[in-house]
C-alpha positions as CSV (number, residue, x, y, z in Angstrom):
1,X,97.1,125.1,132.7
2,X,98.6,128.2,134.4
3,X,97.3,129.0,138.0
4,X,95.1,131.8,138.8
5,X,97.3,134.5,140.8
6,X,96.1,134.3,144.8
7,X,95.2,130.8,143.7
8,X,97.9,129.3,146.6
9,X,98.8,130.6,150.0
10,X,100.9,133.7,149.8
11,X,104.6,133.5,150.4
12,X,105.3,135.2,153.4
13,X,108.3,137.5,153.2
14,X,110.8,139.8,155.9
15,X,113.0,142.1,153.9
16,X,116.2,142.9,156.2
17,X,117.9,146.0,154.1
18,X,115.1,147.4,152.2
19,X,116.8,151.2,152.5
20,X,119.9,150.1,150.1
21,X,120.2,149.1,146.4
22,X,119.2,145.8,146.5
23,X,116.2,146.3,148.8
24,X,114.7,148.8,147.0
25,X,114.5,147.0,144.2
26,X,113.7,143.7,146.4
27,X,110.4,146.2,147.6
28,X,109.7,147.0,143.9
29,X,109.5,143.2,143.0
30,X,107.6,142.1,145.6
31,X,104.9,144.7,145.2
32,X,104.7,143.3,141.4
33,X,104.7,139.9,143.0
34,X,101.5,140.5,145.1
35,X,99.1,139.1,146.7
36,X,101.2,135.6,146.0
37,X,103.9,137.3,148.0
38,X,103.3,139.0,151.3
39,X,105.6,141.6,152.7
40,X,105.1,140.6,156.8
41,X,108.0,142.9,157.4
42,X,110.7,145.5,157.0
43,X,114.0,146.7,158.7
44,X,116.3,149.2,157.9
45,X,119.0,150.7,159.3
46,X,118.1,153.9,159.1
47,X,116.1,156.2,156.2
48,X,113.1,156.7,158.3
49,X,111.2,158.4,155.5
50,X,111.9,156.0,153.1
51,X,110.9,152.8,155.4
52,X,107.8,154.7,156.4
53,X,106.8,155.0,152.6
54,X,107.5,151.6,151.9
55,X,104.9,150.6,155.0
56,X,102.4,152.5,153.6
57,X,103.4,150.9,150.1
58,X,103.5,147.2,151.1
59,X,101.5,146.9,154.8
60,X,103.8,144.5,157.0
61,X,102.8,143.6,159.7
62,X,106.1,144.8,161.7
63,X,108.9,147.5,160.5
64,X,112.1,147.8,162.3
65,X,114.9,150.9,161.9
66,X,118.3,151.4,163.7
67,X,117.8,153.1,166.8
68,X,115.3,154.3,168.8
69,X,113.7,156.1,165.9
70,X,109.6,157.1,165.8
71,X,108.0,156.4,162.8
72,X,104.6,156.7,161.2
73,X,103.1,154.0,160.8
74,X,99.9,152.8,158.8
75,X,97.1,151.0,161.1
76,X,98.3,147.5,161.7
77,X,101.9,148.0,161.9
78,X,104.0,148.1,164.7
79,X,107.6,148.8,165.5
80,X,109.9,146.1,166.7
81,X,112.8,147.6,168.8
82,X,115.7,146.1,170.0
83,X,119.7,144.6,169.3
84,X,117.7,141.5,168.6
85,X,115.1,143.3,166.3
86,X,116.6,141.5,163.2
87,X,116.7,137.9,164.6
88,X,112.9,138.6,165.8
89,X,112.0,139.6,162.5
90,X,113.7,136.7,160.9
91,X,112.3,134.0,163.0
92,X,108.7,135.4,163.0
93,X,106.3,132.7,162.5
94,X,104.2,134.4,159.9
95,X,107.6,134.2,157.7
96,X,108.1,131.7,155.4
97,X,111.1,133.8,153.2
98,X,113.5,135.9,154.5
99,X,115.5,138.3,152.1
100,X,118.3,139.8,152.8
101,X,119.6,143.7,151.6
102,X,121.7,144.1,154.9
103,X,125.6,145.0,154.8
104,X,128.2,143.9,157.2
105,X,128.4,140.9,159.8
106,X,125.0,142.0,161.6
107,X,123.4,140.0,158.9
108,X,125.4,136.5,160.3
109,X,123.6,136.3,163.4
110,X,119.7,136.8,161.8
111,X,120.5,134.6,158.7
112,X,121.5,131.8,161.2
113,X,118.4,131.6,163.2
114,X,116.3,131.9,160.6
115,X,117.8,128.9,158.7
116,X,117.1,127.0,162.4
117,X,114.2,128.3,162.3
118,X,113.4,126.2,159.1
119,X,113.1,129.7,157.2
120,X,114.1,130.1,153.7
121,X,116.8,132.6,153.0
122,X,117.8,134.6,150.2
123,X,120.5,136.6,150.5
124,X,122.8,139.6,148.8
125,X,124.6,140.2,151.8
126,X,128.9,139.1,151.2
127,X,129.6,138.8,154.9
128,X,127.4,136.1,155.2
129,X,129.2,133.6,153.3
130,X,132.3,135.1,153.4
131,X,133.0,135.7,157.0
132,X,130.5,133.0,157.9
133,X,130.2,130.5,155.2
134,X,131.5,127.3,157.6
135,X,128.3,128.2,159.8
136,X,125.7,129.2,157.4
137,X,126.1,126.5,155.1
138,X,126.6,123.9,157.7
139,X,122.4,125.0,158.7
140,X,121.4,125.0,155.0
141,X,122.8,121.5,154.4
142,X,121.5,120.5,157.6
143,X,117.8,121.6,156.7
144,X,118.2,120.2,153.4
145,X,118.8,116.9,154.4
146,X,115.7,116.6,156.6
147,X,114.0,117.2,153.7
148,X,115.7,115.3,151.3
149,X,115.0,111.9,153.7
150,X,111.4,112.6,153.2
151,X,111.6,113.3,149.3
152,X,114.5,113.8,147.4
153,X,112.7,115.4,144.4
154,X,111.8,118.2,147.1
155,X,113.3,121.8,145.9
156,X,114.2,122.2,149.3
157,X,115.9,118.7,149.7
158,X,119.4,120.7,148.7
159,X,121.5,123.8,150.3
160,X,120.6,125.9,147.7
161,X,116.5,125.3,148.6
162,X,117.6,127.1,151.5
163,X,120.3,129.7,151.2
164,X,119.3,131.2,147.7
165,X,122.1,133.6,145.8
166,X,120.9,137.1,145.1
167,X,123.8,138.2,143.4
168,X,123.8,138.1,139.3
169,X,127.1,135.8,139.1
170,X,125.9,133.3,141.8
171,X,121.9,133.1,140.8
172,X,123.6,132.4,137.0
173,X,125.7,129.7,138.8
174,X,122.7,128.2,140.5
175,X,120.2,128.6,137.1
176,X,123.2,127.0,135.2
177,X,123.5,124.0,138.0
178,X,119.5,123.3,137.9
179,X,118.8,119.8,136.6
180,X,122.6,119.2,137.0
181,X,125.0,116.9,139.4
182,X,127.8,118.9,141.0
183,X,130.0,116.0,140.7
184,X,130.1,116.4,136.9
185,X,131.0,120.4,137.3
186,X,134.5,120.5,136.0
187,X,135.0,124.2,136.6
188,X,132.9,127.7,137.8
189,X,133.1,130.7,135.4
190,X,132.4,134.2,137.1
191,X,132.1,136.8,134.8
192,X,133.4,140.1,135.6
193,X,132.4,143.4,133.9
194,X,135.9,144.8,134.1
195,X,134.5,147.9,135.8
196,X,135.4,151.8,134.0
197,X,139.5,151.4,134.4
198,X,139.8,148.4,132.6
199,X,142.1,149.6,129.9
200,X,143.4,152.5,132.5
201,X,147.2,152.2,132.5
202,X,148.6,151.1,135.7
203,X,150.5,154.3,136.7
204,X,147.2,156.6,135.9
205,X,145.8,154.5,139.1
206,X,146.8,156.6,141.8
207,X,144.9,159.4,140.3
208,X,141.6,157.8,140.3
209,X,139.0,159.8,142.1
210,X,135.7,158.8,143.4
211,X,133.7,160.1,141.0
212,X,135.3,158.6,137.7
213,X,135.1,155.5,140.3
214,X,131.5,155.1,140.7
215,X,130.5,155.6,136.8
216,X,129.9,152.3,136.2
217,X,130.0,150.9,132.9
218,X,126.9,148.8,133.0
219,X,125.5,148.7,136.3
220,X,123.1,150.9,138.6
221,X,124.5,149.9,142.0
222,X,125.5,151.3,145.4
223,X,128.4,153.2,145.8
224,X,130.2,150.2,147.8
225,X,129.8,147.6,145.6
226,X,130.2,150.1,142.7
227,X,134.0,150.5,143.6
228,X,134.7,147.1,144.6
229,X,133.3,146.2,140.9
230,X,136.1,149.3,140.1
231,X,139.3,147.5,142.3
232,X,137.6,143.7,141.3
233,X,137.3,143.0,145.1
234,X,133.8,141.9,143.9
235,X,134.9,139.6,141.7
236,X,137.2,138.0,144.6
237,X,134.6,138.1,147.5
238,X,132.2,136.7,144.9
239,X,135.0,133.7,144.7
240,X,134.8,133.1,148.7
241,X,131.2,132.9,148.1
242,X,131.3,130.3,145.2
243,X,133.7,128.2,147.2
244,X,130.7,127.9,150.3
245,X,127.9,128.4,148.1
246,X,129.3,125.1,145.6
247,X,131.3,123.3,147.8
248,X,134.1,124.0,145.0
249,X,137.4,124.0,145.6
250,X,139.2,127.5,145.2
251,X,141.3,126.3,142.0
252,X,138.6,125.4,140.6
253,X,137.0,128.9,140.1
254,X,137.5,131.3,137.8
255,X,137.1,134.7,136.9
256,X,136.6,136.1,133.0
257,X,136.3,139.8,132.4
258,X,133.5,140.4,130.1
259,X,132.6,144.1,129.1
260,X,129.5,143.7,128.0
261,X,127.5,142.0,131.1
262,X,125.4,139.9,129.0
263,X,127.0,136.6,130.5
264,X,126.4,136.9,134.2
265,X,128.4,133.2,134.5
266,X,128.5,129.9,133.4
267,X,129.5,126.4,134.3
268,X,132.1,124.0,132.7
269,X,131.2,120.8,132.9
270,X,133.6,117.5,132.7
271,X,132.3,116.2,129.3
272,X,133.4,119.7,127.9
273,X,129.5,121.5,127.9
274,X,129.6,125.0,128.9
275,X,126.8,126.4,130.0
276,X,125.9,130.0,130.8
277,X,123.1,132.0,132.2
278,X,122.8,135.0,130.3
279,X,120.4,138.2,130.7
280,X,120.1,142.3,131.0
281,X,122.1,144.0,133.7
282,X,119.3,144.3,135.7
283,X,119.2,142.9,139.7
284,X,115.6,142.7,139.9
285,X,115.7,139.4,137.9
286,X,118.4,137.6,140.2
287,X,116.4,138.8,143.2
288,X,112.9,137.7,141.7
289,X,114.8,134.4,141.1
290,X,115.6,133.9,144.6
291,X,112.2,134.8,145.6
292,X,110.0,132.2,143.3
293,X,112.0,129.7,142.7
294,X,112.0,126.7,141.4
295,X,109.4,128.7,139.6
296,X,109.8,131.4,136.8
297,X,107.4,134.2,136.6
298,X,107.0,137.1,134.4
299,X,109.4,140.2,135.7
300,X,110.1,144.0,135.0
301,X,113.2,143.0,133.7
302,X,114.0,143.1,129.8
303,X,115.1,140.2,128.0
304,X,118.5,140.4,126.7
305,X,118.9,141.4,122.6
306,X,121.9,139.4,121.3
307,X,121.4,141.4,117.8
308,X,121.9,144.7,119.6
309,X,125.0,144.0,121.4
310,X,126.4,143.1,118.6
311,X,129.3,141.1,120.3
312,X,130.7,139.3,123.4
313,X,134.4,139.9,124.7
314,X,135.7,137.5,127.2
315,X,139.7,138.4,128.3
316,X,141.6,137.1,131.6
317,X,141.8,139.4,134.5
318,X,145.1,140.9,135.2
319,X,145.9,140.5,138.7
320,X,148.4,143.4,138.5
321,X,146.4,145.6,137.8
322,X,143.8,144.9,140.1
323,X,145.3,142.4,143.0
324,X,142.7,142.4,145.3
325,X,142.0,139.0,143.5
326,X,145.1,137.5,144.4
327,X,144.5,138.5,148.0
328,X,141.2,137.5,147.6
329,X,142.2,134.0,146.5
330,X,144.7,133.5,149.1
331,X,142.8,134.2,152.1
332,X,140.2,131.6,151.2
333,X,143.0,129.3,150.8
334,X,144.2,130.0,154.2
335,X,140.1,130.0,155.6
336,X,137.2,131.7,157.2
337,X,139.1,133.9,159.8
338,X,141.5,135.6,156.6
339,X,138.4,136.0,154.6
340,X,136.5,137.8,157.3
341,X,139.4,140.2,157.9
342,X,139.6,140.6,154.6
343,X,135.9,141.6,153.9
344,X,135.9,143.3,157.1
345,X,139.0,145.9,155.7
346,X,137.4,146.5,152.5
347,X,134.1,147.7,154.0
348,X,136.8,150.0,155.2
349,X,139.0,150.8,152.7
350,X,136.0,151.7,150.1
351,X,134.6,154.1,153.1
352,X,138.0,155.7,153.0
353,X,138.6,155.9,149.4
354,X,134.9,157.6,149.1
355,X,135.8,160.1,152.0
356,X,139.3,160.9,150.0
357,X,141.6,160.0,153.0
358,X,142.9,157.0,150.8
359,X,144.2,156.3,147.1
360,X,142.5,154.0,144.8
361,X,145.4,151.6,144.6
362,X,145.2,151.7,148.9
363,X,142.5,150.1,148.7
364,X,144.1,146.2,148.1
365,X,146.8,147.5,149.9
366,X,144.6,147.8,153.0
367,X,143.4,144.3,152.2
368,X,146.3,142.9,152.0
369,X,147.6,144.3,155.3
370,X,144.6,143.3,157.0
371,X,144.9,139.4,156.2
372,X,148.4,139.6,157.3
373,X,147.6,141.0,160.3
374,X,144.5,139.3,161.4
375,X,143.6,136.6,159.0
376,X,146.1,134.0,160.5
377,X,146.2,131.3,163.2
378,X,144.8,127.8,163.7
379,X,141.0,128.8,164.3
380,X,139.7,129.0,160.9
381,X,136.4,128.2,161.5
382,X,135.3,130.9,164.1
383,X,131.7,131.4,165.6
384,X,129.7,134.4,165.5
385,X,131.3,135.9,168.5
386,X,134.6,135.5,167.3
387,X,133.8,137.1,163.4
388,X,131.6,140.1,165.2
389,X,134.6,141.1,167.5
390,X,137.3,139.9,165.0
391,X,135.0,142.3,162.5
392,X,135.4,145.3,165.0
393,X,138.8,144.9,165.6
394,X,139.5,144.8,162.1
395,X,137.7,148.3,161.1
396,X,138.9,150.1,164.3
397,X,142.5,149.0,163.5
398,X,142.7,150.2,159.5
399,X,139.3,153.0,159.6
400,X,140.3,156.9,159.4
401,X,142.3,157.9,162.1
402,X,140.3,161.2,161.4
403,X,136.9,159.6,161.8
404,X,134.9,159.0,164.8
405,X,132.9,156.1,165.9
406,X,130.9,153.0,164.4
407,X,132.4,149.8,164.2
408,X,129.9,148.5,161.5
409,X,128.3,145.8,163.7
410,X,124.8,147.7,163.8
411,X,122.1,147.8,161.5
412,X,122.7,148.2,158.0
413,X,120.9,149.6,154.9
């Protein structure tokens, strides 16, 4: 027999990001979620209107904004203020989830203490696991084994219980992996849309602007993510992320363009099974998904029509074409210091490309440079300190010479 809605405690929920794409979306979900989840609080990094609306929309409890900005407020909200306003947030004790919108490193240093905090995270922020994933994962595994002693069966007895994938490719990966041993995963499959220059001849590249850029085939996304879908730097911070998220070796990943962006990944398994999660291109499942699992509730996403799409292409990447998955690849091979300089240059790269100071094919040349330059040496496994400034040096080395300020270390989205 089903359970009456409000029939259990409310999940108690911080949204860190709710001004970009993702937490947007995140808000529209968790108002169709209520009263089984409660919205405690909201930061943004700036958007003052919006995060005002969304108070008055959802009543937290606390709202923070980047800055020293004045907002108004509905009665029983306050505004928390502060460089730690994101780790007091996070940490609250009123918070049993904490989701995750937020670009750049300042997400690392919230995420952490709210997985020591015994919180649950789920999270669409790159920088996490790919600058941090030695630390963040080291605290998910750590929380997951103090439950696992007590009962194994526990959804929260495994990493995954505790640092939950937001993005479509890695929430198929983990819905493919329930019920499942990762010892008998052969192989990870992410699935790439191709983005709109897939069949663009090479030498056409350097003519790319912006605007044919961010005309995405099949998604509705933010302009970053839209062009690194465009260059496939997605697809190659997304294998970083499978690496910490899997504990899978790097050869054992791979990426399969597929137009249509039905299949959002799959899983190869050792006795020769493939299985794949497949669904509408539509990020408010993925990020329900975080939210209730292990449970599955009805969304506002439609189910997929396999009669209407009529067919499925899968093709191989070509890594001439678009080599920031080569670099990708080879700064997780080398570890968490060339992966952080990597992610660290694209923030800056895309920023350029947008602002026309730099060619579409200077994007992965950027990249490149930037894990030449910074992403060696023995220290691989750096702490926060180390990513944040290696983070700053990396954007104030390879940003616009023309532009001023900002080293992308302060609040985000």
């Amino acid at each position: 027999m089903a359970e009456a809605r409000g029939s259990r405690p409310p999940v108690r929920v911080a949204l860190l990001g709710s001004g970009g794409s993702i937490g947007t979306q995140a808000v529209d979900v968790l108002a169709a979620l209520a009263p089984d989840w409660e919205v405690v609080a909201i930061a943004t990094g700036s958007q003052a209107s919006l995060l005002q609306e969304q108070a008055r929309r959802l009543r937290p409890r606390v709202v923070a904004i980047g800055g020293d900005v004045p907002l108004d407020l509905p009665p029983g909200c306050r505004q928390v203020r502060g460089a730690d306003a994101l780790e007091e947030i996070a940490t609250r004790p009123d918070v049993d989830l904490v989701v995750v919108g937020t670009s750049g490193v300042v997400s690392l240093r919230p995420v952490l203490a709210a997985l020591r905090a015994g919180k649950v995270v789920a999270t669409a922020n790159k920088e996490t696991l790919v600058a941090g994933g030695h630390l963040v994962m080291a605290e998910a595994t750590a929380r997951a084994a103090e439950r696992a002693a007590a009962d194994p069966r526990d959804p929260l007895a495994t990493p995954l219980g505790w640092l939950r994938p937001i993005d479509s490719e890695h929430s198929a990966i983990w819905q493919c992996l329930v019920g499942e041993e990762l010892d008998d995963v052969d192989r990870l499959v992410l699935t790439a849309s191709g983005g709109p220059f897939l069949d663009t001849p090479l030498d056409a590249f350097a003519g790319i602007t912006p605007e044919r850029a961010l005309r995405h085939p099949t998604w509705t996304m933010g302009a970053k993510i839209t062009i690194d879908s465009a260059t496939l730097a997605n697809k190659g911070l997304e294998i970083v992320e499978a690496h910490w998220l899997y504990a899978m070796p790097y050869d054992r990943i791979d990426v399969v363009v597929h137009p249509q962006s039905v299949v959002h990944s799959a899983v190869l398994f050792r006795d020769g099974s493939l299985k794949a999660q497949l669904g509408t291109p539509d990020m408010r499942l993925p990020i329900q998904y975080a939210m209730t699992h292990p449970r599955r509730l009805p969304s506002q996403a439609a189910p997929p029509d396999l009669v209407a799409a009529g067919r499925l292409d899968f093709r191989d990447p070509d890594e001439r074409r678009f080599p920031a998955l080569r670099i990708a690849r080879e700064a997780g091979a080398i570890g968490s210091r060339a992966t952080a300089a990597l992610i660290a240059a694209d923030d800056v790269a895309v920023a350029r490309f947008l602002a026309g100071t730099l060619d579409f094919p200077g994007i992965p040349r950027l990249l490149e440079q930037a894990v030449a330059r910074y992403g060696s040496g023995t220290d691989q496994a750096p702490g926060v300190d180390e990513l944040v400034a290696l983070d700053r040096e990396v954007r104030d080395a390879f940003r616009d010479p023309g532009a001023a300020g900002g080293t992308g270390t302060g609040p985000a989205a």
